[in-house]
C-alpha positions in Angstrom: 66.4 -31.3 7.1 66.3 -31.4 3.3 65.9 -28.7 0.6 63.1 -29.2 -2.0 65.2 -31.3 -4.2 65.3 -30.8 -8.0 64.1 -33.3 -10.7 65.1 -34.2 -13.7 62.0 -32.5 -15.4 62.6 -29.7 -13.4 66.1 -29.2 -14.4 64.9 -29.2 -18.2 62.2 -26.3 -17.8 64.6 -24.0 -15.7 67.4 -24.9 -17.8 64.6 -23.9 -21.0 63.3 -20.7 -18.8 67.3 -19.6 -18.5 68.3 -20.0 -21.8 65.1 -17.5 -23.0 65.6 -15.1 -20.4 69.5 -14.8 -21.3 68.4 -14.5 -24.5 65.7 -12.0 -23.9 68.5 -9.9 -22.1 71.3 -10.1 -24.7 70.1 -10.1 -28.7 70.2 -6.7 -28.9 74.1 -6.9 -28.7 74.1 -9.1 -31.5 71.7 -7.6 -33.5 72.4 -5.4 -36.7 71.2 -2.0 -37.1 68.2 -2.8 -39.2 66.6 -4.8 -36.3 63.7 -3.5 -34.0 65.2 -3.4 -30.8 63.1 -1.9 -28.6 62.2 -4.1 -25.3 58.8 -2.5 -25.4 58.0 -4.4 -28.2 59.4 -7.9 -27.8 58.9 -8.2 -23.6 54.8 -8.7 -24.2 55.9 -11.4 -26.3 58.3 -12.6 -23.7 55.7 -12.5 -21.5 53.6 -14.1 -23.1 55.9 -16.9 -23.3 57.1 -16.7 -19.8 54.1 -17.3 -17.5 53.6 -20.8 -19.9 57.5 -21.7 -18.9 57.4 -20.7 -14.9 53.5 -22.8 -14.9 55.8 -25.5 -16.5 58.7 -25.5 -13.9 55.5 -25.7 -11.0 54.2 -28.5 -13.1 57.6 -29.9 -13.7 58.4 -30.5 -9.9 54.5 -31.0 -8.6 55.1 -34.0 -11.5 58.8 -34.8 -9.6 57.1 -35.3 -6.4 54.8 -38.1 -7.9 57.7 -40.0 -9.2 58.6 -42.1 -5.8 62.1 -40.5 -6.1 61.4 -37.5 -3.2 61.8 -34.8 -5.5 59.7 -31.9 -6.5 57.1 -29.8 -4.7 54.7 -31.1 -3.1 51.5 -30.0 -1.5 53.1 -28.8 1.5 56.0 -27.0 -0.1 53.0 -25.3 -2.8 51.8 -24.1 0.7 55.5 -23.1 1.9 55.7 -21.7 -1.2 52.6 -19.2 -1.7 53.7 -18.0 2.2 57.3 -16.9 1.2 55.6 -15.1 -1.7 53.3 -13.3 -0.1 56.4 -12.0 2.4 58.8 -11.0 -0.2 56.0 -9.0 -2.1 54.6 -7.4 1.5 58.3 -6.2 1.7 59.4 -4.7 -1.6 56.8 -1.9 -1.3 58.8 -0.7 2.1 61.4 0.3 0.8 59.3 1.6 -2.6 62.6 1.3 -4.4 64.0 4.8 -2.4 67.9 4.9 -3.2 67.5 1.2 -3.7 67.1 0.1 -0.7 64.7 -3.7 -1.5 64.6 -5.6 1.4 63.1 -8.2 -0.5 66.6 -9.1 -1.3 67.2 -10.6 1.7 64.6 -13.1 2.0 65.3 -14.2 -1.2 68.6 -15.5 -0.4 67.4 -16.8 2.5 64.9 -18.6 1.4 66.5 -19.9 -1.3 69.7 -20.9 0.5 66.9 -23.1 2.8 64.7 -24.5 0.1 67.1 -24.9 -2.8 68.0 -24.1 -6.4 64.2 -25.3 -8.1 62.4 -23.7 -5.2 64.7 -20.3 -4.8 63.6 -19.5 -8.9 60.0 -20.2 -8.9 60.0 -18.4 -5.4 61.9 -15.4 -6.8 60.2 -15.4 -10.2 56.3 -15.6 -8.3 57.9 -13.2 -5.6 58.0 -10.4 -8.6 55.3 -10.6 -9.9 52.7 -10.9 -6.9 54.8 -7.5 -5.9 54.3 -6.1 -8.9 50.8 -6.6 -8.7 50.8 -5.1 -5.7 52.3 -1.7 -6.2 50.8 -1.3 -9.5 54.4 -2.4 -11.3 52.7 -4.4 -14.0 54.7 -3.1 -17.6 57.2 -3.9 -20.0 59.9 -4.8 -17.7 57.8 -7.3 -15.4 59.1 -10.3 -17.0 62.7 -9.6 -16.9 62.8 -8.6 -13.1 60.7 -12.1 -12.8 63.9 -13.8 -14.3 66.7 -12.2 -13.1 64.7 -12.6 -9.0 65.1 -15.9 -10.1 67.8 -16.4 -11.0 69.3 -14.7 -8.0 67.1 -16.6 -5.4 68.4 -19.8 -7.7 72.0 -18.9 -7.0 71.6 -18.7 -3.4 70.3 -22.3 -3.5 73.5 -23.9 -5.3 76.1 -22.3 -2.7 78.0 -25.0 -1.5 77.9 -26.3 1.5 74.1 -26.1 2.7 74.4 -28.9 5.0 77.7 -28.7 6.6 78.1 -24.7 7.0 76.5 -23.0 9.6 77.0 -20.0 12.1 79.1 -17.2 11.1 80.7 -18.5 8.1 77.4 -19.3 6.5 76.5 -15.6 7.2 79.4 -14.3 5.9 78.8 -16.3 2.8 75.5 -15.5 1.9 75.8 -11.9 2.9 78.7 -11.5 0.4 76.9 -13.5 -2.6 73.4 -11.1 -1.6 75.7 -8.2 -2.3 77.3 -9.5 -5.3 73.3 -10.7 -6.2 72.3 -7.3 -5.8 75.0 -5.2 -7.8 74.1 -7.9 -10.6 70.7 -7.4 -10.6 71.0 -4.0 -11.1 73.4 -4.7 -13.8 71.1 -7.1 -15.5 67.7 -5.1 -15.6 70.2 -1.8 -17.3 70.5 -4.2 -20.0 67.1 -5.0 -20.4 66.3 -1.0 -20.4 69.3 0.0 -22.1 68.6 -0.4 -25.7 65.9 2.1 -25.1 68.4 5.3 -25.5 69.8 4.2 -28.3 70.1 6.9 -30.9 70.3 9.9 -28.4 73.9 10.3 -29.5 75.0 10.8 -25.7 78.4 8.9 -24.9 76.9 6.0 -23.2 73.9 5.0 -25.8 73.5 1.8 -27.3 74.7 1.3 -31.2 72.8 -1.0 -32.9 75.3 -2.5 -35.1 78.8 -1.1 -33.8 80.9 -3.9 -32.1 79.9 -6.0 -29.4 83.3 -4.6 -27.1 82.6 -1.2 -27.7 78.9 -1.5 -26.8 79.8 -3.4 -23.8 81.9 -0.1 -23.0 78.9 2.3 -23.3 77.3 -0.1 -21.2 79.7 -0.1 -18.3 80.0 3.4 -18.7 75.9 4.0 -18.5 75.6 1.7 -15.3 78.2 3.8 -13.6 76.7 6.9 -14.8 72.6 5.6 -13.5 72.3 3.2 -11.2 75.6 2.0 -9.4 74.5 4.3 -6.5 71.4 2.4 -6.4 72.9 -0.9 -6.8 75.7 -0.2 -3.7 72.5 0.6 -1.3 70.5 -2.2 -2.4 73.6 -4.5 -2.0 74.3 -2.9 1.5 70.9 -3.3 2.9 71.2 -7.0 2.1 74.4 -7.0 3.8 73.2 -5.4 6.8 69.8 -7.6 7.0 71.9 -10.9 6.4 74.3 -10.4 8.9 71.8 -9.3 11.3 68.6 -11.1 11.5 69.9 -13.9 8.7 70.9 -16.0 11.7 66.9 -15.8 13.3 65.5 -15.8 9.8 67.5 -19.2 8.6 66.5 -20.8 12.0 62.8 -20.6 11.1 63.1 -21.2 7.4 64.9 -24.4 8.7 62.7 -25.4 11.3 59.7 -25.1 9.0 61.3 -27.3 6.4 62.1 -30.0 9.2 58.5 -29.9 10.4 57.2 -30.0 7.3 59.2 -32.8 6.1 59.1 -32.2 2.0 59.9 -35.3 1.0 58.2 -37.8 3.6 55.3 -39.2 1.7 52.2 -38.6 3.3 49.6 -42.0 3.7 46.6 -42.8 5.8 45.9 -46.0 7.5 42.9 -47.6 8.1 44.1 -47.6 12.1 44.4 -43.7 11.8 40.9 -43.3 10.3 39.3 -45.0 13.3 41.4 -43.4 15.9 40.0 -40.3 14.6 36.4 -41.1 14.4 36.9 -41.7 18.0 36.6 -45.4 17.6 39.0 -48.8 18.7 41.9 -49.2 16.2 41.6 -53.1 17.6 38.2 -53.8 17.1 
């Protein structure tokens, strides 16, 4: 059983898609007070520029699978793929985000432990916004919960040990990275809303302009002070989830993968033809 491996140009476009989305999430700490800071202004732009980048990792490792090296996605893990998708957005809406409790979390790093690092991201990223879609979630934040689902479905795939650990250490593993995953999450996505009380003059609002270490101490103050609560819960659930069902869930995931044999190149013989028209491969 393999992972859907990833290629070189694969590697480049998430390695691109990264480096936008950390810098997406972290200018405004650098920036001076004269800039506009506002994510509502620059996430249409990012956007704009992210759907291009995700279509280019898809086209990236569709390209990797073409190469003869057994990389990349091919049409059977597209098809793996859009099913995982459609899960994780069927389950975010049951939980609705109540004291943040996602159990999309869970299959994420499932899957993405399974199917690997190139896989977990695009899975994450498409994950977000076919849920979004689907509750009505569409807005200014949409891109940056793409890339940081991503990236956490991402991390899960470059955990070491995918084929030697198994059983209860393997659980233990992932359910202790999904909680750690989800407390960072949360972290993540304050940032990206963050800059939006700045100039309330409340203790924990961001400064444009004031030093990067005090910011950062407004910041660990606000997270404490909104959404650790949430965070805990959301990191729990995945606890719970992992330790209990992971074991079933990784089973499937892996059995799948085996049947579906990723990177087996597919042919058709002329012997194969006949035998399904019903006539003598020997004649």
């Amino acid at each position: 059983m393999r992972a859907v491996r990833l290629g070189p140009r694969s590697a480049v476009t998430l390695l691109l898609v990264s480096a936008v989305g950390v810098a997406a999430f972290g200018w405004p700490l650098l920036a001076d007070s004269a800039s506009g800071l506002a994510h509502s202004r620059d996430a249409p732009w990012l956007f704009a520029a992210l759907l291009p980048l995700l279509l280019g990792v898809v086209v990236a490792a569709v390209s990797d699978s073409d190469d003869g090296t057994g990389t990349g996605l091919g049409a059977k893990a597209v098809a793996m793929l859009g099913v995982l998708a459609a899960a994780g957005a069927a389950l975010r809406p049951l939980g609705a985000g109540t004291a943040g409790l996602e159990p999309m979390f869970f299959l994420m790093v499932l899957s993405g432990r399974v199917l690997g690092p190139g896989f977990g991201f695009v899975l994450g990223a498409v994950s977000m916004f076919a849920s979004a879609l689907l509750t009505g979630g569409v807005g200014p934040w949409l891109p940056f919960q793409m890339l940081s689902m991503g990236w956490v479905a991402m991390g899960a795939g470059l955990l070491p040990g995918p084929h030697r650990l198994r059983g209860r250490g393997e659980l233990a593993m992932l359910a202790g990275y999904g909680a750690a995953a989800s407390v960072l999450y949360g972290t993540v996505m304050n940032l990206q809303g963050w800059p939006y009380i700045a100039g309330l003059g409340t203790g924990v609002s961001f400064v444009p302009g004031d030093p990067l270490g005090e910011n950062l101490v407004r910041f660990a103050a606000y997270v404490l002070a909104t959404s650790m609560g949430w965070d805990l819960s959301r990191a729990l659930l995945t606890v719970v989830l992992t330790l209990t069902l992971g074991g079933t869930v990784l089973r499937a995931l892996r059995r799948a993968t085996r049947r579906a044999a990723f990177d087996a190149p597919v042919s058709f013989t002329s012997a194969s033809f006949a035998g399904h028209r019903g006539g003598n491969p020997d004649r």
